[in-house]
MMTF fields as JSON, N, C-alpha, C and O atoms, coordinates in Angstrom:
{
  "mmtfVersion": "1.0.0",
  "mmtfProducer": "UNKNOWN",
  "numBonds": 255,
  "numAtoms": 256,
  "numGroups": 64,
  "numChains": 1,
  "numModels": 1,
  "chainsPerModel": [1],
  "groupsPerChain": [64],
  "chainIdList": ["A"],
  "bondAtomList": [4, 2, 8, 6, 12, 10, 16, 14, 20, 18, 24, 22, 28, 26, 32, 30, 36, 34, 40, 38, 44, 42, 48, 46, 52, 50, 56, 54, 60, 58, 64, 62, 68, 66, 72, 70, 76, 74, 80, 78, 84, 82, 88, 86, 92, 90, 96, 94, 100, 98, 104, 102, 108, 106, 112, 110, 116, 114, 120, 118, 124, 122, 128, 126, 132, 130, 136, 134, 140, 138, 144, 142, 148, 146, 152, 150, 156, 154, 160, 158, 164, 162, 168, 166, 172, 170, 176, 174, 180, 178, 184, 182, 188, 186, 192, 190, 196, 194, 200, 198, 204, 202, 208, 206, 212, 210, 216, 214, 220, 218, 224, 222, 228, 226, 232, 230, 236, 234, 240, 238, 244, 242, 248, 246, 252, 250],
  "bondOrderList": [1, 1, 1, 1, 1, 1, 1, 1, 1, 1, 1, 1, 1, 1, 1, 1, 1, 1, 1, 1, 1, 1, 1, 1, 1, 1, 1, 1, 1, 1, 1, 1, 1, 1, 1, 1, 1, 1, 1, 1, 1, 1, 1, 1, 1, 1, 1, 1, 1, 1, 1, 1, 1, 1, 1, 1, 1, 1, 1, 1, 1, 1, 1],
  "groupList": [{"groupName": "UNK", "atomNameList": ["N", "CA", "C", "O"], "elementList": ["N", "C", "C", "O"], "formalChargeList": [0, 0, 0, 0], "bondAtomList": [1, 0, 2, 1, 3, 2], "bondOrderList": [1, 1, 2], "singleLetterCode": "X", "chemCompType": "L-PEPTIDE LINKING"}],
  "groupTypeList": [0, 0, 0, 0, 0, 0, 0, 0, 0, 0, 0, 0, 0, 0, 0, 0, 0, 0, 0, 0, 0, 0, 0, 0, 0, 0, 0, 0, 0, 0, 0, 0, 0, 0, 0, 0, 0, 0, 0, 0, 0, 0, 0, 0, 0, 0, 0, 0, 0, 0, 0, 0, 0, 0, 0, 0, 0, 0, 0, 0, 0, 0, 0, 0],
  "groupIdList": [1, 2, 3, 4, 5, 6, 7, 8, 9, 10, 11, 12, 13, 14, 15, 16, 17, 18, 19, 20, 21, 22, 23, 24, 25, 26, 27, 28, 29, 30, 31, 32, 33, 34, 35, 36, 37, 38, 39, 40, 41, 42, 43, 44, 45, 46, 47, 48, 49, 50, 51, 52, 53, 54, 55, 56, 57, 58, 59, 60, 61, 62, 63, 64],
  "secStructList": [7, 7, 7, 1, 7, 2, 2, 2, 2, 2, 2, 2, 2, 2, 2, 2, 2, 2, 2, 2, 2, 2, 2, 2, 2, 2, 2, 2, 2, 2, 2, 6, 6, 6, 6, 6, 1, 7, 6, 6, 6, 2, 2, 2, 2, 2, 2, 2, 2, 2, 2, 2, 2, 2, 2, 2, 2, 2, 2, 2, 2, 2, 2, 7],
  "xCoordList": [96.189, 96.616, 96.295, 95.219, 97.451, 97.214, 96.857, 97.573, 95.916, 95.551, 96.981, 97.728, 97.117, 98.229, 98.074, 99.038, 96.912, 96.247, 95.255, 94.091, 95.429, 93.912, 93.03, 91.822, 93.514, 92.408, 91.769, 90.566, 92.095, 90.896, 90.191, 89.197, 90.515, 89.906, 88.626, 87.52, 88.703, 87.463, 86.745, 85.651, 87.455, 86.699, 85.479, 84.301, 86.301, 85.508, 84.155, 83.13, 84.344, 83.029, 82.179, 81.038, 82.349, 81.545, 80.963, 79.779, 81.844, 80.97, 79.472, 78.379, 79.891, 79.15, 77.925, 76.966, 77.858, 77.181, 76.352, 75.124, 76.954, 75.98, 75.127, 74.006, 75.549, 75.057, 73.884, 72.913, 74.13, 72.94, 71.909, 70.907, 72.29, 71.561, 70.27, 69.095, 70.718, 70.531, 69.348, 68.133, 69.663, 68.728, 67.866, 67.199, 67.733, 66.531, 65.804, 64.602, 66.14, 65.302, 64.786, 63.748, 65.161, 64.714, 63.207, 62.175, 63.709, 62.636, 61.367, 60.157, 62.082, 60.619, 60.254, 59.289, 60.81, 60.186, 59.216, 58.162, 59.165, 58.729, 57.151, 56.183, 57.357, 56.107, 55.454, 54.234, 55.961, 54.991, 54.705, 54.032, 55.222, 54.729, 53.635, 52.462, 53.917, 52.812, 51.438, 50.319, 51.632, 50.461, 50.088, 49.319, 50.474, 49.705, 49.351, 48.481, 49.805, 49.425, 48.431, 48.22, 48.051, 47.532, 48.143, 49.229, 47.609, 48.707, 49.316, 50.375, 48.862, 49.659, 50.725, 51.752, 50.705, 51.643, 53.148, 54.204, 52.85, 53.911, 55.213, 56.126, 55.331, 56.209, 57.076, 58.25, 56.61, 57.109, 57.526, 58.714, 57.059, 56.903, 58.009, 58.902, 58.112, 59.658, 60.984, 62.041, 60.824, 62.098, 62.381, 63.282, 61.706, 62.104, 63.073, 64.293, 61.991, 62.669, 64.22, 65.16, 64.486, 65.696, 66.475, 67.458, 66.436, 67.156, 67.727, 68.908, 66.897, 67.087, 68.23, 69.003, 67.957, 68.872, 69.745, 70.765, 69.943, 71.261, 72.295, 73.475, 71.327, 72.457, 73.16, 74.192, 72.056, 72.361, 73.648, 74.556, 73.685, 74.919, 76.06, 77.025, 75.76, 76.758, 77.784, 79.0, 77.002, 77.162, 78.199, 79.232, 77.388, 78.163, 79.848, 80.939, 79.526, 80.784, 82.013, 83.068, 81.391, 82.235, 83.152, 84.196, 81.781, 82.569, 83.93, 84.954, 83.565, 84.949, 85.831, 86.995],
  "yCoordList": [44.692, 43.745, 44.314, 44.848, 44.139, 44.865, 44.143, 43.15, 44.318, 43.341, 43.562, 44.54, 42.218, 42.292, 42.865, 43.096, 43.106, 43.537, 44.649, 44.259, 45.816, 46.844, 46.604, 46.794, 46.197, 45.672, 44.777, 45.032, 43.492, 42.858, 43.036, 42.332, 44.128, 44.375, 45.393, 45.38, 45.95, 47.023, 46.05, 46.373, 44.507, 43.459, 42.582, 42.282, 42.381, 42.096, 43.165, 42.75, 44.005, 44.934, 45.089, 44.645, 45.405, 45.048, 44.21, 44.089, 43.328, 41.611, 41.924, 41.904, 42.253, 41.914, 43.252, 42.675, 44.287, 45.074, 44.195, 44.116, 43.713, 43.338, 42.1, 41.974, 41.19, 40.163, 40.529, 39.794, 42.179, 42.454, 43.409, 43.971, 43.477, 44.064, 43.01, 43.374, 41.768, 40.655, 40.523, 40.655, 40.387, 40.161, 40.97, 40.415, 41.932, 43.085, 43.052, 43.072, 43.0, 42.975, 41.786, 41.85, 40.776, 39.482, 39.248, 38.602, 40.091, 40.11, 41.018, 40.887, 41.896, 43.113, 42.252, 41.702, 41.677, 40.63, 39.906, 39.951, 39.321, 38.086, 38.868, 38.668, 39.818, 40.614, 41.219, 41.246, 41.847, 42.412, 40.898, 40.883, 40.116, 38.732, 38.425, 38.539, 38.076, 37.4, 38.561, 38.135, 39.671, 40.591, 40.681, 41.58, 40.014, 40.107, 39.131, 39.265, 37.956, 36.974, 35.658, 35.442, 35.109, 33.996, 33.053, 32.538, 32.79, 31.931, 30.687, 30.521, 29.535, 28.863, 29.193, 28.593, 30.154, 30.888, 31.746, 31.887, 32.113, 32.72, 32.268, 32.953, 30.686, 30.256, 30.232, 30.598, 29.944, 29.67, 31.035, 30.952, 32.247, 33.431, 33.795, 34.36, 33.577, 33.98, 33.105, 33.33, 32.088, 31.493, 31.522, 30.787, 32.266, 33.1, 34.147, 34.294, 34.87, 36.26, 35.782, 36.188, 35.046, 34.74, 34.425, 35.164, 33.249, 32.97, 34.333, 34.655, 34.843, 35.822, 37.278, 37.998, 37.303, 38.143, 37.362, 37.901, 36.235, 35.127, 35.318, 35.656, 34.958, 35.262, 36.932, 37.183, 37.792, 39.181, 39.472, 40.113, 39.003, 39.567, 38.252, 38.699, 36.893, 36.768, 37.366, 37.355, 37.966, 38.484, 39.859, 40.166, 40.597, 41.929, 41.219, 41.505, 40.282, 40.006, 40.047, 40.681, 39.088, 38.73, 39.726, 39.702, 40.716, 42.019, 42.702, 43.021, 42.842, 43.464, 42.569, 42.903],
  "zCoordList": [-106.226, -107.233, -108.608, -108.879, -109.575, -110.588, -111.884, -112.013, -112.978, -114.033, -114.693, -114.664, -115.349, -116.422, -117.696, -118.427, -117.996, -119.084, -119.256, -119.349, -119.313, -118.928, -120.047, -119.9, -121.179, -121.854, -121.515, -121.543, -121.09, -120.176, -119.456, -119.278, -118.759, -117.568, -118.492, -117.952, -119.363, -119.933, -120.827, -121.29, -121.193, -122.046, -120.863, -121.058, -119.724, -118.688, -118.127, -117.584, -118.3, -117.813, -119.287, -119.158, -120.111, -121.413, -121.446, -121.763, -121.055, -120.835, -120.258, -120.823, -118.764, -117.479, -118.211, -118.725, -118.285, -118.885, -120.071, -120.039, -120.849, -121.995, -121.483, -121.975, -120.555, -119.917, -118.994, -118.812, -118.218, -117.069, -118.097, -117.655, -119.369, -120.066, -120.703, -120.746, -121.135, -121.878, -120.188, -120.335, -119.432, -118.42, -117.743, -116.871, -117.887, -117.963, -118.873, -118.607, -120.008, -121.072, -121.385, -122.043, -121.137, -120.933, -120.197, -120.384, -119.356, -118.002, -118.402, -118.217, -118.964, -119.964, -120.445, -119.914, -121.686, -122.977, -122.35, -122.984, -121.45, -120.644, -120.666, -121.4, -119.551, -118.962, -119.932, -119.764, -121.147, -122.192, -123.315, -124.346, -122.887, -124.176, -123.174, -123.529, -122.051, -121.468, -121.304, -121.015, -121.47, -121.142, -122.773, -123.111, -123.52, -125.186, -125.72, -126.58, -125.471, -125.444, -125.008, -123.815, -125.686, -125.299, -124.149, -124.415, -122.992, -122.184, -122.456, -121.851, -123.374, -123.873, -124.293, -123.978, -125.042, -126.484, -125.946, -126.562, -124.896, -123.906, -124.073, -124.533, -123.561, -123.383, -125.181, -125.239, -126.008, -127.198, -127.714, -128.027, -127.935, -128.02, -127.387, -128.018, -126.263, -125.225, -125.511, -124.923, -126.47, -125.855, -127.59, -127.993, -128.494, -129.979, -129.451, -129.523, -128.85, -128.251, -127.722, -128.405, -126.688, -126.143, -126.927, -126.991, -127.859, -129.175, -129.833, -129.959, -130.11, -131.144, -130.375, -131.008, -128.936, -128.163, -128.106, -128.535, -127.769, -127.49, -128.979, -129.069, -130.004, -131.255, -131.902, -132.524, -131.405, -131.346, -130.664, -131.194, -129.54, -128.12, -129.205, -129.825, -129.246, -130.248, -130.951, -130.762, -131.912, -133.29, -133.079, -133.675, -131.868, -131.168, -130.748, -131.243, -129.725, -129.427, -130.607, -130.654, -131.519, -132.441, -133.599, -134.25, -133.295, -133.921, -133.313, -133.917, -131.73, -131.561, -130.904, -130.681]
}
């Protein structure tokens, strides 16, 4: 079955790439906040971090 579009099809893997990227590093962030941190402080500390990747991958999208 053939895409109607090959540009979608290379917009679709960019996607999925920047998304399994966004989630590795997510997962680092996590493990080096919580190993520097105070354990209260973790949670708040991480969900800056996420924000701040969430509006980043945004911002990328929007460019191209």
């Amino acid at each position: 079955m053939q895409s109607a579009d090959p540009g979608q099809e290379s917009s679709l893997a960019s996607c999925v790439v920047a998304l399994s990227y966004f989630v590795l590093e997510s997962f680092v962030d996590f493990f080096f906040v919580a190993m520097a941190t105070e354990p209260g402080r973790t949670l708040d500390i991480y969900r800056l971090l996420v924000r701040a990747r969430i509006i980043g991958l945004f911002l990328l999208t929007r460019q191209s």
